[in-house]
N, C-alpha and C positions, 0 to 999 in steps of 0.2 A: 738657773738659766745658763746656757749657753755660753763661756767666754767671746766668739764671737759672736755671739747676738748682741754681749752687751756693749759693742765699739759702737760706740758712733760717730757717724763721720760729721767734718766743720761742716756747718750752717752760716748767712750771713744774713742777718736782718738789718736794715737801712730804716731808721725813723725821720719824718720830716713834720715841723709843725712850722705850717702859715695860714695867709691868710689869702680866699679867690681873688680878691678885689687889690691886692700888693702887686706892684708894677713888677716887682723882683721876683715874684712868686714863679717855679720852673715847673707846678703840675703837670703845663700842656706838654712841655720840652718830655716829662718822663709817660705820658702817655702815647706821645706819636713816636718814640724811636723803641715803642717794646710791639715788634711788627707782625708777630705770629699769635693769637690767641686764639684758644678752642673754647672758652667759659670765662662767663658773665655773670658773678652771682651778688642779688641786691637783695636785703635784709633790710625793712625798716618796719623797727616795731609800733605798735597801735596804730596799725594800718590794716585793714581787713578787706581791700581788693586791690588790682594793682590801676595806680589812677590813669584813666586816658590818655593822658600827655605822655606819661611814661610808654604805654603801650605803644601810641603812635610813631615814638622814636624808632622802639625794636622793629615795626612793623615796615621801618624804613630801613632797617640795616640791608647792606648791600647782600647780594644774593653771589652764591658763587660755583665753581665746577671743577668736579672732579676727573680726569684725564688719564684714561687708562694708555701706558704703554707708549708714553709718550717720547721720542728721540727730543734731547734735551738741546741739539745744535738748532733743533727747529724756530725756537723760540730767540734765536740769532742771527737770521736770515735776514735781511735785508732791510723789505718793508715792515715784518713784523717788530726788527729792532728799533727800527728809527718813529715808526707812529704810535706803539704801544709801551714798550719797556724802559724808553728814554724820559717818556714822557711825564715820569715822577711818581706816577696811581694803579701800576703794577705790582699784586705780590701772589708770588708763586713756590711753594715749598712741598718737597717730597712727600710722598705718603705711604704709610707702612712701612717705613724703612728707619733700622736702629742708630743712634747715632754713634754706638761703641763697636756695631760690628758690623754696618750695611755705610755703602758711599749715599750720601743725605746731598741736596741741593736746596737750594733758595736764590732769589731771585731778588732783592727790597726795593723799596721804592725811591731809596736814592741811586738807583740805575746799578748797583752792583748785583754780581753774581760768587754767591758763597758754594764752593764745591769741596765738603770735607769726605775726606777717600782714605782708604787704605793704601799699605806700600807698594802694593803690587798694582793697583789702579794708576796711582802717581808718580811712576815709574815708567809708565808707558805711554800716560797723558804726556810728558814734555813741558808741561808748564810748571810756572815758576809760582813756588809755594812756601810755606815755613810749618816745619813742624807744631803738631798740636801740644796744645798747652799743656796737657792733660795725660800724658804717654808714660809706659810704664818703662823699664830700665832701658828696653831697646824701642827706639821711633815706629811705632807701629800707624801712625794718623797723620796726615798732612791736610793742612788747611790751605788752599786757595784761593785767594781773592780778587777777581778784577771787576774794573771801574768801568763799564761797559760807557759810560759817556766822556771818556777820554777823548780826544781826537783822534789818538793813536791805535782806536777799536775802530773807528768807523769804517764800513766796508769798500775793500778794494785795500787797505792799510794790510801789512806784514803780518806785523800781531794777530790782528782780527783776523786773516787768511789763515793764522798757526792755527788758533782757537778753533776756528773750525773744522780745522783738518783733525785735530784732535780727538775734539767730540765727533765727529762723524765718520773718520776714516781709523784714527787709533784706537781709540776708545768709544764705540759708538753707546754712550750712555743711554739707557731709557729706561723711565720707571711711571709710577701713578704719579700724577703732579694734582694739589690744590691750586686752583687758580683764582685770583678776584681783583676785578679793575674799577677804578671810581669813574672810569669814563666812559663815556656811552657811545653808542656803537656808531654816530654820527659824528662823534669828534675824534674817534680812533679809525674812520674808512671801513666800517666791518672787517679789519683785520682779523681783529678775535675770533669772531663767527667764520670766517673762511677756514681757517687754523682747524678747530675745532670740528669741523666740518670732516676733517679728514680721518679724524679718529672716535673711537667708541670713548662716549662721556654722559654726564651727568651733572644735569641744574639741579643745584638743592638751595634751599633758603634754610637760614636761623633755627635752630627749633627754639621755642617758647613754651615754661614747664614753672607754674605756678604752685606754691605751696600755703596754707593758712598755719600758723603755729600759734595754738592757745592754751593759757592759763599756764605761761610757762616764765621763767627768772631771766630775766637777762642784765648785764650789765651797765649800770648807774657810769656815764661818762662827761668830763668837764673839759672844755676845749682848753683851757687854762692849765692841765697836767699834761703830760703825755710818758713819762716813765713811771706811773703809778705811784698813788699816796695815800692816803685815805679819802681821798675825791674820786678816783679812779684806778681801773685793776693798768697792770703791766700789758704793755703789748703781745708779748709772747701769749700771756693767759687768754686776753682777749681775742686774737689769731686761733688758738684751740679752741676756744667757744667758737667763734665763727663756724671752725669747721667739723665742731659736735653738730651746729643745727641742719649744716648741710646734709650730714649723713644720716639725718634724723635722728639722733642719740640721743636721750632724756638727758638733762643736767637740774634732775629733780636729787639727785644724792638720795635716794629711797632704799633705807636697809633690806629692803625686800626685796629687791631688786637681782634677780642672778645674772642680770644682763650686766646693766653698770652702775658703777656708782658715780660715776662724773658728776661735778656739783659747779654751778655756775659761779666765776669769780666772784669777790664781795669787794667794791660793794656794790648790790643789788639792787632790781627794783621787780616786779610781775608786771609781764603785761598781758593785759584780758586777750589782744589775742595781736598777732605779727605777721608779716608777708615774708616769703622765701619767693622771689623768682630768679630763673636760673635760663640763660642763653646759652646755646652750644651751636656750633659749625667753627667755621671758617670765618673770624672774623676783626675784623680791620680795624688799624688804631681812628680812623677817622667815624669811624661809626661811635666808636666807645668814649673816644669825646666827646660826640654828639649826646650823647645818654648823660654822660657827668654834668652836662651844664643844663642839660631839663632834670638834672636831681636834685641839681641847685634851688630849682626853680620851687619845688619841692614846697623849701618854707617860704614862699612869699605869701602865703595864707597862713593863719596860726593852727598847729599840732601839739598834738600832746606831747611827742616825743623832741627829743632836743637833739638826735640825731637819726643817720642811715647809714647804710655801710653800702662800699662799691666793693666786690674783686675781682679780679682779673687773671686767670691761671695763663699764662705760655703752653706751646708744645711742650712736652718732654724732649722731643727728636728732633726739636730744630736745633740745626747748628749755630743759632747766636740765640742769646736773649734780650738785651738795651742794646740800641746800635747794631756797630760789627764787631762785640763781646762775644766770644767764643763758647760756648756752651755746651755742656757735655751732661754724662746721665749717673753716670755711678750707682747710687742705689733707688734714687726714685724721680730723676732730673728735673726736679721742681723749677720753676722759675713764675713767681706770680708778684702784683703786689693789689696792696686794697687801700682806698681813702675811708677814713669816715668823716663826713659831713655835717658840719655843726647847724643849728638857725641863725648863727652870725656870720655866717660863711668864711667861719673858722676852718680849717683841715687838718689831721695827720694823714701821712702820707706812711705806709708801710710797703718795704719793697723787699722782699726776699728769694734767694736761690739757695742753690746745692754748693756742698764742696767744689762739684769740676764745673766752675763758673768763678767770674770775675766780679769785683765788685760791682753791685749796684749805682747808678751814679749820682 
């Protein structure tokens, strides 16, 4: 092989073991500040369709829009800042656009605006930034951040007059924007809808993509371990299984096999048969809570199985991944994490990224 193929670059994996029902328990805290996800994927075995309640949740996830070509001062105007973007249930994030070699934006729902650029873009914006974390000998990325519900944004203010002039007269930024708001169109004034009105776009909802997995090994887990013993495998193994079953890859270890021979951690159990379903769009930490606490719900009837698994993948190209955690791509800019959920409403909690990213919290 390759001397360069065989670098690989740091990985950070963050384990958490509690319990839903602990006052101290911080789940909600790491599911509502991870603000950008594209995929939802739920594995629980001996389960052979996905149950009602489940479905209903997804069926309610928020719907959202795509925005071609959109001027990014727009979304800073006046009315639209003060009724929609202030207002906490905004989130808005670049599309098609690379985070190591394209200017990326975001929007989060605690009223900031993340504007990661290049030298030559931040040079001419005028606004006040700090070099990215992640830069190689010479500063080639600058991150910017401002607090859009400052006082000192609000319009008719200096700042807020620069900002503008920035985005619209220096730098007249515009790209595809993702857009999704928890409020509806009666408590935001049909801002959004006028907005949108002006430019070429697209309503898309969730897609929902069900899978049955039978007569296949999967992993024996005890909420009582979580760094693997002979009760249960290691996190890192069990993360790989996970995400053999997503790509469909046998973990039958079959000598016969010229595809693979992946074999599922021990220790083991079969189950006659498993569910895979998998969400993709655009979608919102408030929805994906929604989902964890009807997965809870899960074992209030008795199951065979004694747990499920949740994950949750991030963009690649968003500029942060927890919070306002900087987030960068390098070789494949991971940023996900997954719960598994026990029938005592046990949890671990796994939270992982890339090298050009910051701790998990």
């Amino acid at each position: 092989m390759s001397p360069e193929l065989e670098k690989c670059s740091r990985s950070l994996l963050v384990c958490e073991k509690s319990n839903f029902m602990k006052e101290k328990s911080r789940y909600d805290i790491h599911v509502s500040k991870h603000y950008f996800n594209y995929k939802v994927s739920i594995v629980i075995p001996e389960c052979a369709s996905l149950p009602a309640s489940i479905a209903g949740v997804i069926n309610r996830f928020n719907s959202y829009y795509r925005v071609r070509d959109l001027p990014i001062y727009k979304l800073l105007e006046g009315e639209f800042l003060e009724k929609v973007v202030k207002k906490g249930q905004f989130y808005a994030l670049s599309y098609n656009t690379r985070i190591d070699e394209d200017n990326t934006i975001a929007f989060l729902p605690s009223g900031q605006l993340i504007l990661s650029v290049d030298k030559d873009t931040y040079e001419q914006l005028g606004l006040e930034g700090k070099p990215s974390q992640y830069k190689h000998r010479k500063v080639m990325r600058y991150v910017v951040t401002i607090d859009l519900t400052d006082k000192l944004m609000s319009p008719g203010a200096k700042r807020y007059q620069r900002l503008i002039t920035s985005l619209k007269e220096w730098v007249p930024i515009k790209c595809d924007l993702l857009i999704s708001s928890k409020m509806t169109a009666e408590e935001e004034g049909g801002v959004l809808q006028n907005l949108l009105s002006q430019y070429s776009f697209e309503e898309h909802r969730p897609t929902l993509h069900t899978n049955t997995l039978k007569e296949m090994p999967y992993p024996s887990l005890h909420p009582s371990d979580r760094h693997g013993d002979e009760q249960s495998c290691d996190p890192h193994r069990f993360l790989e299984w996970l995400g053999a079953v997503s790509m469909d890859i046998s973990s039958d270890n079959e000598a016969s096999s010229f595809l693979s021979t992946y074999g599922c951690p021990d220790p083991q159990s079969l189950m006659s048969h498993g569910l895979l379903c998998t969400v993709t769009g655009f979608l919102i930490p408030e929805d994906i809570y929604s989902l964890l606490l009807e997965l809870r719900r899960y074992f209030d009837e008795p199951k065979i199985t004694s747990w499920l698994s949740m994950t949750v993948h991030g963009f690649v190209d968003s500029p942060v991944s927890w919070g306002t955690t900087e987030h960068g791509f390098l070789k494949s800019g991971e940023n996900f994490y997954n719960f598994v959920c026990f029938r005592n409403q046990d949890y671990w909690l796994h939270m992982a990224t890339g090298s050009h990213d910051g701790c998990p919290p």
